[in-house]
N, C-alpha and C positions, 0 to 999 in steps of 0.2 A: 850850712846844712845841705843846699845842693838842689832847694825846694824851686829855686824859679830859675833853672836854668833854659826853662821849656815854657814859658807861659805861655803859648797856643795849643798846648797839649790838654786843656780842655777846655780850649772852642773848636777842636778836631773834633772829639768824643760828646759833642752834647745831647743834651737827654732827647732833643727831637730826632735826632739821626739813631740813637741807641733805639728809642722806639721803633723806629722803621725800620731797622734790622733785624730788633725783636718780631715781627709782624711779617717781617720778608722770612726769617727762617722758620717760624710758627705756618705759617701757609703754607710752606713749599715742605714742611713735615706732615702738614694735613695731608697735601696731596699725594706725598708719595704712601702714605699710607691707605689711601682711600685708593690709590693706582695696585696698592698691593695685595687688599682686599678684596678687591671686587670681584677675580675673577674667582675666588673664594666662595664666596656671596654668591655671585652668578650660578657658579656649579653644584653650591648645597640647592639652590632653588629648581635647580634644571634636574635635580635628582629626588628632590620630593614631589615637584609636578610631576 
């Protein structure tokens, strides 16, 4: 079948590393959103004070 020609190929891929790439691109999504917001944010606020 051709199933094990790779059996380290999922102790590259394990669920601790899959999380922390979930968490590394989940944050760095927050941030760039929260980077792309703000000055948003800042300017409706700067134009209603």
């Amino acid at each position: 079948m051709g199933y094990r020609t790779r059996p380290t190929a999922a102790s590259q891929f394990a669920p601790a590393d899959l999380l922390k790439g979930i968490l590394v691109v989940s944050s760095f999504g927050f941030w760039a959103v929260m980077l792309g917001l703000m000055p948003v944010l800042l300017f409706r606020v700067w134009l209603v004070g």
